[in-house]
N, C-alpha and C positions, 0 to 999 in steps of 0.2 A: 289772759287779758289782751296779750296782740293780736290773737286770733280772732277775739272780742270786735275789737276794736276795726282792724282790718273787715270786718263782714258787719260792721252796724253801715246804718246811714250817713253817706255822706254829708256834712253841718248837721247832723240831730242833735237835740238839747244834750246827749247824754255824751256825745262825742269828745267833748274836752273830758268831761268825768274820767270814761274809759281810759283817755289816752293817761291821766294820772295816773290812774291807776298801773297801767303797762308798764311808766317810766319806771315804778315804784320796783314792778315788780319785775324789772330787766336790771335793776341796783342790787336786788336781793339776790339775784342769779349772778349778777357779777362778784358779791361779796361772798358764796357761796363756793365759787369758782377759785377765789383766789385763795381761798380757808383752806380748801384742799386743796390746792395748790403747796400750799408751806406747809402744811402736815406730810405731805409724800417730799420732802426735800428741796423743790423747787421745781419737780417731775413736769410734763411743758403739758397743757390742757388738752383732753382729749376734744376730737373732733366736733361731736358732736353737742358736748360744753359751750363750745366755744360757738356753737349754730344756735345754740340758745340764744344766748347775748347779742347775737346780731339779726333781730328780724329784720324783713323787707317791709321798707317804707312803703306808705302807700300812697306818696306823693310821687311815686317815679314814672317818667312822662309815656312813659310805654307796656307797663303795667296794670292788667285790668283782673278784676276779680267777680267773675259771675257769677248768679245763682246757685249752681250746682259747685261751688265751692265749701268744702266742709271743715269744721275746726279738725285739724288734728291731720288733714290732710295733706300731702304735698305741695306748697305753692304753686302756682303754673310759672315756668320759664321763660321768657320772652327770647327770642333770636336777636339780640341786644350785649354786644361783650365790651367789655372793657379794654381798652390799647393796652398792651403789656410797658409800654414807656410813657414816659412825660416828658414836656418841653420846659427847659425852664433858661429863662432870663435872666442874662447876668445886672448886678446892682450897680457896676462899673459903669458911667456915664462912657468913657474911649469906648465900652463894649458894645453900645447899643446896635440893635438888629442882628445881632450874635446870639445864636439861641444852640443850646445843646438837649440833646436827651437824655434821660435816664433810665435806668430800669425800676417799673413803681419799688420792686424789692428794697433798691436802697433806701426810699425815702423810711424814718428814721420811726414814724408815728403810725403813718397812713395804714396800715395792715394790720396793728397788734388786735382790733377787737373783731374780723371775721377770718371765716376759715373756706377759704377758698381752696387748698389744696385736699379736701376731702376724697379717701379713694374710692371713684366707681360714681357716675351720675346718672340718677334715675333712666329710665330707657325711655327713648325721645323727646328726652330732654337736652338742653345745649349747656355748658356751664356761664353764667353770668362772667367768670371771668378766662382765656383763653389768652395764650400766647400764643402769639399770631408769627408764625416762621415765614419769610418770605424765601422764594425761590434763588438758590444760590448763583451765582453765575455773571458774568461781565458787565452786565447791567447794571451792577452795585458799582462798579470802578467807574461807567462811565458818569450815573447822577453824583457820585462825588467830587468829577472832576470838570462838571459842566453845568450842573443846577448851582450855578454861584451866580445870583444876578444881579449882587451887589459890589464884587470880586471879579468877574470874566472879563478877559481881555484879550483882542487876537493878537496872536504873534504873528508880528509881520517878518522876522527874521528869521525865519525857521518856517516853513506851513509846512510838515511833514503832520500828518494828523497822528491823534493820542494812542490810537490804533492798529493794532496789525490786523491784515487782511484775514486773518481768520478768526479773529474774535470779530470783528465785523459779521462774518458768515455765522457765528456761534449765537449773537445777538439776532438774525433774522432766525436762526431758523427755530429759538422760542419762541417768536414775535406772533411767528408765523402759525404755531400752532394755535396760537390762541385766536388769531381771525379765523382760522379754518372754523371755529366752532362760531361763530357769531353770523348773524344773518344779513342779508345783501343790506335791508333794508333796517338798523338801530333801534329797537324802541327804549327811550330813554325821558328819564325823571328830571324836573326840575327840582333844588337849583341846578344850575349848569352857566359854566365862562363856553363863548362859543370864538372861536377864532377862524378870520378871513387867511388869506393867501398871506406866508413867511417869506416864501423864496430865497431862502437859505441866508435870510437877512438874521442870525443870531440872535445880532447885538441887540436889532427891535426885542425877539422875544425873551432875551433876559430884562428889559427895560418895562416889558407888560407884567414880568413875573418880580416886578420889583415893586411897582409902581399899586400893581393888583391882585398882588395873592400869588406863593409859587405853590406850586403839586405836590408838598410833600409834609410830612406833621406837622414842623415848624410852622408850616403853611394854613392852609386852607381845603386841604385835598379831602379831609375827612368828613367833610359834610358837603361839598361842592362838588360836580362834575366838570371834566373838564373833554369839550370837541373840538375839533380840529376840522378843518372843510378843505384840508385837500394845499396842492400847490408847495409841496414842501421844498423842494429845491428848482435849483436853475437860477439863473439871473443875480442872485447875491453870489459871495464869494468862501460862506458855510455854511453850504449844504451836506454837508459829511455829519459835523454837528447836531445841527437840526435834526436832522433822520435820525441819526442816532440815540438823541436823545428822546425823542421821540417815542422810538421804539422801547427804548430803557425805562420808559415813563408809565408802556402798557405793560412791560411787563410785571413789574413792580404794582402798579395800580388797575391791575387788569378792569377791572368791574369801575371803575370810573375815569379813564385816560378812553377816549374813542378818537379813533381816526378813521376817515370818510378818505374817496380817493379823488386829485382831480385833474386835470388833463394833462400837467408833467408828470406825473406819474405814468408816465408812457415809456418806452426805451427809442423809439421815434423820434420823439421830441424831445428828451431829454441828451437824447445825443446829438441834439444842434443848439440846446440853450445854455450848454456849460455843465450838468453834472457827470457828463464821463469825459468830458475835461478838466474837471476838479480830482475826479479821482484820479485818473494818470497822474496829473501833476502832484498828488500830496501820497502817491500808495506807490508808484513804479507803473509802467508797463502792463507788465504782465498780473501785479496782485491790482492794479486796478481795474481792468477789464473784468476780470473775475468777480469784483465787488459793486462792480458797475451792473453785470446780469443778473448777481446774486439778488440785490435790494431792487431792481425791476421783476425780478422774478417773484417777492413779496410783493410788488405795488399789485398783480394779475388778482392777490387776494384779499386786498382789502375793503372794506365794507363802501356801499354806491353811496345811501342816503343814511339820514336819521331822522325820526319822525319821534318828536319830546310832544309829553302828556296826549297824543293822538289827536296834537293841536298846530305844531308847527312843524314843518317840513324844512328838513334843511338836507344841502346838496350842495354841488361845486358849481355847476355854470345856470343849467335853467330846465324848462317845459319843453322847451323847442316848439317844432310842430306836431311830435307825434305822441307825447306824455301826457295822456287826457286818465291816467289812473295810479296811485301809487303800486297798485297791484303790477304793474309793467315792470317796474322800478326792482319788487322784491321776488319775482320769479325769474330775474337775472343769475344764471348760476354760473358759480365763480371757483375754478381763478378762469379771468376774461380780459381778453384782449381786445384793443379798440375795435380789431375786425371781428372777431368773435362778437363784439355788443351790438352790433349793427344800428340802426337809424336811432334806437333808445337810448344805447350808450353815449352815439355821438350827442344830441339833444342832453345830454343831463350834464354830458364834462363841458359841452362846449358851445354852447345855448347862449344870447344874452339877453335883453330887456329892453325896449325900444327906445329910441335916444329919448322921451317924455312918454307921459298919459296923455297924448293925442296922438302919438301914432296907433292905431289898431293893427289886432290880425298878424300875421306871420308875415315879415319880411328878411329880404337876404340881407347877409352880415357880410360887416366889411369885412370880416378876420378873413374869408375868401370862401371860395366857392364850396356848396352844399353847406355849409353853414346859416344858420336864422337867425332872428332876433324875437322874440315874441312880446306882441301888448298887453294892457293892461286888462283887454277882454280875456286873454286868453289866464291869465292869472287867476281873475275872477268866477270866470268858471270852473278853473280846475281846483279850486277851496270851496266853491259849492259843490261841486261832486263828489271830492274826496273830506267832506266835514270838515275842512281846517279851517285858521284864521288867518295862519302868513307861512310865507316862504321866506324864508334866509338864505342866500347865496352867496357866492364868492366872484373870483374870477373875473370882476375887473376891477380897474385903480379906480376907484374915487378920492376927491381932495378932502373929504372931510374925515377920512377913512368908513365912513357908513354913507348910505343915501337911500330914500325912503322910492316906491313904484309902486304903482297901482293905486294911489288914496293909502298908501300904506301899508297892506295886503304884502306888499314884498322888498325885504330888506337889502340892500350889496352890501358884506362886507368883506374890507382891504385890511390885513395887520400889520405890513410892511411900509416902512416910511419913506418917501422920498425916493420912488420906486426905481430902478437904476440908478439913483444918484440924478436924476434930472427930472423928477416928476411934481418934488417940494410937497408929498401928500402928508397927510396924517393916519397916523394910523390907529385902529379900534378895534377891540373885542366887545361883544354884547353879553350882557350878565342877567339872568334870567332867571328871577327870584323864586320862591315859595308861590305866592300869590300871582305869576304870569306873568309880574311886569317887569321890561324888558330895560335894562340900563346901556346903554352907550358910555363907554369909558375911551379916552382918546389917549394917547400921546404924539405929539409932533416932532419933527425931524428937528435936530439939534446939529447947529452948524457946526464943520469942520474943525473952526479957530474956537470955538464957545471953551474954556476951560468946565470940567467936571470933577468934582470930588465925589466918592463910591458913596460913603455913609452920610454928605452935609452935616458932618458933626464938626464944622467949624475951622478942620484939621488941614492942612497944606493942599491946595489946588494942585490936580492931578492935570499938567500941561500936554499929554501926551494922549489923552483920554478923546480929545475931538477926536480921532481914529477910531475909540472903541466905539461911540456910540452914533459916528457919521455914515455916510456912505458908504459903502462897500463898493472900494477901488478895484476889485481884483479882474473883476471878469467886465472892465469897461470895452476892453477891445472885440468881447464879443454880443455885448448889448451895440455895439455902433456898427458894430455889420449887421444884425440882425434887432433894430428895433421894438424896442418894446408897445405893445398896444399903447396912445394917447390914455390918458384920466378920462372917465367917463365924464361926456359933454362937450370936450376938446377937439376943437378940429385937427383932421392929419393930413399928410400930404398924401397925395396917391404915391405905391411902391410896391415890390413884393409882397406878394401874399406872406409871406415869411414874416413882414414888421409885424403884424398883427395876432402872432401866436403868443 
């Protein structure tokens, strides 16, 4: 009767009949099952009994049953498995946002009527349900001791990171192999969270992964993407962190955590904006030098662009002058160094947008010499040529944390708030539905004095907490020698070509 049933017409008058019939006749199978059951002693149901009693719905959203499907034949298997755990929520109001996992095993009900552990599964076929082994290794110690973004708080009394310098290096170099195999140029599915420039500003990204969904079951990771555009450290004062978790985050989620690269990701610049002064001072001397080449020596490999549904283009800085095709973009072969990338690479890390849609055409940028800015002609042509509809980018501050160019056509975004401690921005990820449309989600910088409590469950004002979620103090004395680019739209004073990096 399932097989019946399963292969008539979808609504035909006889549809409900059929399906009586099946229910009737999966009761008789189940009363027949448990007869022999207590006649053999209590002896546990054979396999295939028990595949009786449980056929496949055919309401399941990714199950389809064609023509040349016959009674009595194999169902076809969808590449569709089941998470071997659950999340479950505590009933404890003090517990709220406290979620644990289980293994489905223990749940008490959920498995007694199919048989998933049958041995041997048809040949090319997948099994509906799979224990999913993730790859062992430091990766798991560090999302345990850093994916808290309800919980994390920097210790300012101690910055010695959680880390020794070789599990640092043990963490890049599985990082590593998995961008070795991914292409210059992303091609990726919506949905998708997309994230502007961190700069080793933490405490923001625990506050977007609070505020917005964090990367892992408890979370949102298993139906959502999550990219990252680059700019992971310098200028804040954890960047160890951020990288780290980062890295921890592909590894674990390889097929949906992306990382793009973007012009700190340099060992040049990065050794004048604070991360191989972050590591010295939190590793030693010597293991920080080493950790310092190590994680540059991963940036030479990470992926340039990402191009979602073969409609958006997203990158770190811009077109420049010379990126009139993404084909430039993805016959960059890599690992590659800013001299190695020559006038493309520099154009794509280090590009930016003309102060409005009336400036046209390529002009020079203040960041300093051989550097551009390009207009919104140049935008607009390069989405008709290459079939898209926007560009996403990072790489400068805006106050809104987003800000729209071109009529639209091209997005900045900023995920870092209050960028050195003296910018007062907001900051934003873009969320990027099913259906294309693009959500802006903000949080704003949170003064110093603001008291904070983790959960707002009402519970004692955490006095100390302005520090978790304010500025980042650490590396002030190297953002005032070496200025930060103005907010885009902000005038600046003339100076070194240095402030504008």
């Amino acid at each position: 009767a399932w097989s019946q049933y399963l292969n008539s017409v979808h609504g035909s008058a006889s549809a409900a009949q059929m399906l009586a019939e099946a229910a009737a006749a999966e009761a008789a199978v189940a009363a027949a099952v448990a007869s022999r059951s207590n006649s053999l002693g209590g002896s546990p149901e054979r396999a295939e009994d028990r595949a009786i009693a449980s056929p496949l719905r055919d309401e399941s959203p990714t199950l389809t049953l064609n023509q040349h499907h016959r009674a009595g034949a194999s169902p076809p298997t969808p590449d569709v498995r089941l998470y071997h755990r659950a999340v479950v929520a505590p009933m404890e109001p003090p517990l709220r946002g406290l979620v644990r996992q289980l293994s489905i095993d223990q749940l008490d009900n959920e498995g007694r009527r199919v048989s998933i552990y049958d041995k041997g599964t048809p040949e090319g076929k997948t099994p509906l349900f799979q224990r999913t082994v993730s790859m062992p290794g430091v990766h798991k110690r560090v999302i345990n001791e850093l994916l808290r973004p309800r919980q994390w708080k920097p210790n300012h009394e101690d910055r010695r990171f959680m880390l020794a310098a070789e599990e640092i290096v043990e963490l890049c170099d599985n990082a590593e192999k998995l961008f070795k195999h991914e292409k210059s140029v992303l091609e990726l599915k919506a949905p998708i969270k997309i994230f502007g420039d961190l700069h080793g500003q933490f405490g923001d990204l625990m506050r977007l992964f609070e505020e917005y969904g964090a990367p892992n079951t408890a979370g949102d990771i298993t139906y959502i993407d999550y990219l990252f555009l680059g700019d992971y450290v310098d200028r804040g004062s954890h960047s160890l962190e951020t990288m780290c978790l980062l890295l921890a985050l592909k590894i674990e989620h390889p097929r949906s955590v992306h990382l793009i690269r973007g012009n700190h990701e340099a060992a040049d610049i990065n050794a004048l904006f604070g991360f191989r002064l972050e590591c010295l001072e939190r590793l030693g001397d010597e293991d920080g030098i080493w950790v310092w080449k190590r994680i540059n020596a991963l940036f030479n490999w990470l992926p340039l662009a990402a191009l979602i549904e073969g409609k958006i283009l997203c990158m770190h800085g811009g077109i420049g002058r010379c990126i009139n095709r993404v084909e430039q973009i993805a016959e960059l072969e890599r690992p590659i160094t800013m001299e190695d990338g020559g006038p493309v690479l520099m154009d794509l890390l280090w590009s930016d947008p003309t102060t409005n849609d009336g400036v046209q055409g390529v002009q020079p940028s203040p960041r300093g010499p051989g550097l551009v800015t390009f207009g919104p002609d140049r935008v607009k042509d390069f989405c008709k040529t290459n079939n898209l509809q926007m560009i996403v980018r990072a790489h400068e501050c805006v106050m809104d944390g987003f800000e729209r160019f071109a009529q639209g056509h091209l997005i900045t975004l900023f995920s870092a708030t209050n960028y050195c401690g003296t910018a007062g921005n907001a900051g934003a990820i873009l969320v990027l539905g099913r259906d294309l449309v693009m959500v802006p989600k903000l949080i704003h910088p949170v003064p110093p004095t603001t008291p904070h409590t983790p959960d707002s469950s009402g519970g004692p004002l955490d006095e100390d907490a302005g520090a978790t979620h304010g500025a980042d103090t650490w590396m002030t004395q190297v953002n005032e020698e070496r200025p930060p680019t103005p907010p885009r739209g902000r005038p600046h004073t003339p100076g070194s070509s240095l402030e504008y990096f």
